[in-house]
MIRO-551863 format. One record per residue (C-alpha): x negated, y negated, z; residue in one letter. Coordinates in nm, 2 decimals. Example, Ala and Ser with C-alpha at 12.3 -4.5 7.8 and 13.67 -1.06 7.14 Angstrom:
BEGIN
     c1     c2     c3 rodo
  -1.23   0.45   0.78    A
  -1.37   0.11   0.71    S
This chain:
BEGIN
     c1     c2     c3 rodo
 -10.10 -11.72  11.05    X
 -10.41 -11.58  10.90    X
 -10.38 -11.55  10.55    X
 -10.66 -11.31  10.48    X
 -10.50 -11.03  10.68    X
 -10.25 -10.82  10.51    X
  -9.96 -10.58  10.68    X
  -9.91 -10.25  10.43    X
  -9.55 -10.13  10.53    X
  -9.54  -9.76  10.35    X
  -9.51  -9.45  10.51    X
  -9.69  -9.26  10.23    X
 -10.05  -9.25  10.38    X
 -10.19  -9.18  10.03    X
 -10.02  -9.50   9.94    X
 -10.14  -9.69  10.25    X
 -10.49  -9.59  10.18    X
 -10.52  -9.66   9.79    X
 -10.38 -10.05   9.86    X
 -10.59 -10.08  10.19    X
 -10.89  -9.98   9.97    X
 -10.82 -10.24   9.73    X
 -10.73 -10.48   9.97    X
 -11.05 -10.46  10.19    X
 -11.22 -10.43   9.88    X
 -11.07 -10.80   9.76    X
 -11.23 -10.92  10.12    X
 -10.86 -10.90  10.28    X
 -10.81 -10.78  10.64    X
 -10.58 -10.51  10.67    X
 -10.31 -10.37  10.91    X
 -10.11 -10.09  10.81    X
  -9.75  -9.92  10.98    X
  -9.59  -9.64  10.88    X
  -9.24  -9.71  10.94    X
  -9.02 -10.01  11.02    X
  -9.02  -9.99  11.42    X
  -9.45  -9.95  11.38    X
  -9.42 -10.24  11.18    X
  -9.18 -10.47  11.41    X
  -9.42 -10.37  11.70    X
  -9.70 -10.49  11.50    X
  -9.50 -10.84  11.38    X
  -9.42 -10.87  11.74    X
  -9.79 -10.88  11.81    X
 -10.00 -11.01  11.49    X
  -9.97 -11.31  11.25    X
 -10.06 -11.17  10.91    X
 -10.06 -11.39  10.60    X
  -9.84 -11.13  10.37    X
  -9.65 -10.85  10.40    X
  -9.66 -10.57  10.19    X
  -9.38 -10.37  10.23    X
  -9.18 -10.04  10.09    X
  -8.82 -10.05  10.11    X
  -8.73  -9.68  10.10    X
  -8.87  -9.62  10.53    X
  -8.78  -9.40  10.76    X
  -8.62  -9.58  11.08    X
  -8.58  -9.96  11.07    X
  -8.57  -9.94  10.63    X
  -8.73 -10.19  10.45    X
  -8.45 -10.41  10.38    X
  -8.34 -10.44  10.76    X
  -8.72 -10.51  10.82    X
  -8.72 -10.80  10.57    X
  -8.42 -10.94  10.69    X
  -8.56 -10.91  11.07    X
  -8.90 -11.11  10.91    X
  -8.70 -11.39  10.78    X
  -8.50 -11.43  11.06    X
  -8.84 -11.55  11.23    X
  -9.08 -11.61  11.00    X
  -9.15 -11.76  10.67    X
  -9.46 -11.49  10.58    X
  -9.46 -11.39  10.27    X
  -9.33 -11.04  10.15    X
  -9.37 -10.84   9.82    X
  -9.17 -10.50   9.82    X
  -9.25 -10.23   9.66    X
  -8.93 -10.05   9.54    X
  -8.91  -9.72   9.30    X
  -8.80  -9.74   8.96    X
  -8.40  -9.74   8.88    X
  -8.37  -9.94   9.22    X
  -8.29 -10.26   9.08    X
  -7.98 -10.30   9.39    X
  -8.23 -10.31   9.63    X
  -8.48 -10.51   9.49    X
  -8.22 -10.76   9.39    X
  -8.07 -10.73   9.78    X
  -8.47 -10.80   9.90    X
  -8.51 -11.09   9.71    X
  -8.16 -11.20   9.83    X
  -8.30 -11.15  10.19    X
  -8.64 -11.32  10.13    X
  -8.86 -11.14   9.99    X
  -9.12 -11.36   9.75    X
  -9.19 -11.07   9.50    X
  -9.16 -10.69   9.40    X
  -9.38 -10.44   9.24    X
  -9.23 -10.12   9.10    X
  -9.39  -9.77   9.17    X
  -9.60  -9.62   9.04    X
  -9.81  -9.94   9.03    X
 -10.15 -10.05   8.92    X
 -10.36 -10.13   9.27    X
 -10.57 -10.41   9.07    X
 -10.21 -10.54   8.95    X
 -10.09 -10.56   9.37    X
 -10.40 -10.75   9.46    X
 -10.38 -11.00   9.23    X
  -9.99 -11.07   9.33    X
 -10.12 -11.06   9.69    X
 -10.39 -11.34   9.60    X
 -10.10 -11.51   9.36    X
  -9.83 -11.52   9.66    X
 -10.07 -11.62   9.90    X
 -10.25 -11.92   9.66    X
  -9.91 -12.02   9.65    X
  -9.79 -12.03   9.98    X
 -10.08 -12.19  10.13    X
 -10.00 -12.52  10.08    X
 -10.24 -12.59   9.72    X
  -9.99 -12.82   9.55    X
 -10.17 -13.05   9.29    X
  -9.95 -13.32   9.38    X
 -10.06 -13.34   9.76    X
  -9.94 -13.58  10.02    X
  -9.61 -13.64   9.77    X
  -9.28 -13.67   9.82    X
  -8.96 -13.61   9.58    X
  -8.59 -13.62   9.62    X
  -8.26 -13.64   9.45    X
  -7.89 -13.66   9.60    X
  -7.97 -13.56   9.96    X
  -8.23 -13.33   9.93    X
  -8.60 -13.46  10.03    X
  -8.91 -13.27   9.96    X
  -9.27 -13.31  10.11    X
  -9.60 -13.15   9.93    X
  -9.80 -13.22  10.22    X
  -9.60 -13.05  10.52    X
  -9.39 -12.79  10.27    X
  -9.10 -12.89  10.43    X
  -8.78 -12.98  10.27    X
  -8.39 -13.13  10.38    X
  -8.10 -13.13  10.27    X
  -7.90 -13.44  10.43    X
  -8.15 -13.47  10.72    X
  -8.12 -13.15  10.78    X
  -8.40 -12.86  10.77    X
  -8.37 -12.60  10.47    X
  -8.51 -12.27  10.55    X
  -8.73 -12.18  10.22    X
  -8.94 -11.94  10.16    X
  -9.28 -11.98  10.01    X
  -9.16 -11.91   9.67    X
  -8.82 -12.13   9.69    X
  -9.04 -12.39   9.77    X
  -9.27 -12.35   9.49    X
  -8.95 -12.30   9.27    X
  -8.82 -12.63   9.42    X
  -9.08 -12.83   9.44    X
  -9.24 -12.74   9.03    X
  -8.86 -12.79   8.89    X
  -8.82 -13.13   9.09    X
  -9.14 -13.24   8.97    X
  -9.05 -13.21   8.63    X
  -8.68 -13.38   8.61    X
  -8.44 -13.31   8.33    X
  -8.70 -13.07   8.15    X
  -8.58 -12.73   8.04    X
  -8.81 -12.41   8.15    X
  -8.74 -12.09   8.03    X
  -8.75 -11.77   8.29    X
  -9.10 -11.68   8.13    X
  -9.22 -12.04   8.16    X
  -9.09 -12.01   8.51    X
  -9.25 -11.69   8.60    X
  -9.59 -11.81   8.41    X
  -9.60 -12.14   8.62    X
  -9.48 -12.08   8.99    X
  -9.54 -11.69   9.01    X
  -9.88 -11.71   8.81    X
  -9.74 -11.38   8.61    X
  -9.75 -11.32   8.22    X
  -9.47 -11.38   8.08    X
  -9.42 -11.01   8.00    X
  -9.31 -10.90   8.36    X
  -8.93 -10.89   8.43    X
  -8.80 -11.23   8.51    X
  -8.51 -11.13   8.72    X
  -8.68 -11.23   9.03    X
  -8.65 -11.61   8.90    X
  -8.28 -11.54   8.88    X
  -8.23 -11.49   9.21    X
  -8.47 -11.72   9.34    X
  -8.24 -11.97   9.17    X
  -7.91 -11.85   9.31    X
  -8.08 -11.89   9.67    X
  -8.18 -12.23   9.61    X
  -7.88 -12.27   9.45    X
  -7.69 -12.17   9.79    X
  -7.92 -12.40  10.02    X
  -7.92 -12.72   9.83    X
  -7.58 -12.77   9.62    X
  -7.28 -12.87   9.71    X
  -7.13 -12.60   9.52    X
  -7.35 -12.35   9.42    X
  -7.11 -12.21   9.16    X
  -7.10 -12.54   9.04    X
  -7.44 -12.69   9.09    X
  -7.56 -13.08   9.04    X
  -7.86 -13.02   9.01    X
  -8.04 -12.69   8.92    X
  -7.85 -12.63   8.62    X
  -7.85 -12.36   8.38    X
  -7.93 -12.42   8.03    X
  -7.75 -12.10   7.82    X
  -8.01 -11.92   7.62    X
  -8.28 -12.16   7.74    X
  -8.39 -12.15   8.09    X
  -8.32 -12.39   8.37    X
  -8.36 -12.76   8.49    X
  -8.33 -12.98   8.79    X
  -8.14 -13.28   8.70    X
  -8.21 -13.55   9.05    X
């Protein structure tokens, strides 16, 4: 994977060439596709380090894309959905997708959440070579992998991040803006529903129950906590 090469999924060209511009600009390497199938054909062939992608494409939509990326690849995607679509950007992040930003959008705002995602997901963890665990679930800093019983759990970057931040800091209550401030790097001003579902998807891959977790547990009116 080559993290300073970015895939921009849009099939505006205006909009391809404002974020390309700001992207080469930043010192990133750029691909660009048009439409879903473009896009496939150039997954099939390339490694990029992100993927920026708009959901609203003709063909293979952005949402069947996404799911097609995480069936085979941990990259990391931020969508870029239209106001008033808050189903689909809820079903993305469902799917995989590390982040969103809304159109219309600030360029300089999209760069820095490229550079944010990627910082992220390249394996900078200030406790390095560390591991953590609680009931079954084991988590390594050093390899970003994680298990559930012996078992491999499919994260994403950002679960991972999520994960590992929450387990590192048992029993201690974070709010969604603390949350958002911490692992996604944002102010806490943006919208914080992406930690939601980020939560519900760990959630789903590491408890028991999910609708009756043991361990990432809702606080009401506070935030949440990992209890090991």
């Amino acid at each position: 994977m080559d993290v300073s090469t970015v895939l921009v999924v849009d099939d505006e060209p205006i909009v391809r060439e404002v974020v390309v511009s700001y992207l080469r600009r930043e010192g990133f390497t750029t691909l660009e596709a048009g439409d879903g199938d473009e896009a496939r054909r150039v997954l099939e062939q390339r490694d990029p380090g992100l993927v920026v992608l708009d959901l609203m494409l003709p063909g293979t939509d952005g949402l069947q894309l996404c799911r097609w990326i995480r069936s085979r690849s941990s990259v990391p995607v931020i969508m870029l959905t239209a106001r008033g679509e808050e189903t689909d950007r809820i079903i993305g992040l469902e799917l995989g997708a590390d982040d969103y930003v809304t159109k219309p959008f600030s360029p300089r705002e999209l760069t820095a959440r490229v550079r944010a995602v990627l910082r992220r997901a390249d394996g900078t963890i200030d406790a390095r070579d560390r591991e953590l665990a609680f009931g079954d679930v084991t988590v390594e800093a050093a390899t970003r992998e994680a298990s559930k019983g012996g078992e491999p759990l499919a994260l994403t970057a950002k679960e991972f991040d999520l994960l590992w931040f929450l387990a590192s800091h048992p029993r201690r209550v974070f709010s969604r803006e603390q949350l958002m401030a911490r692992v996604w790097g944002y102010a806490a001003a943006v919208d914080t529903g992406t930690v939601t579902v980020h939560v519900r998807r760990l959630r789903a891959k590491i408890e028991r129950d999910p609708a009756h977790p043991d361990h990432l547990q809702t606080v009401w009116g506070v935030g949440y906590r990992l209890v090991p």
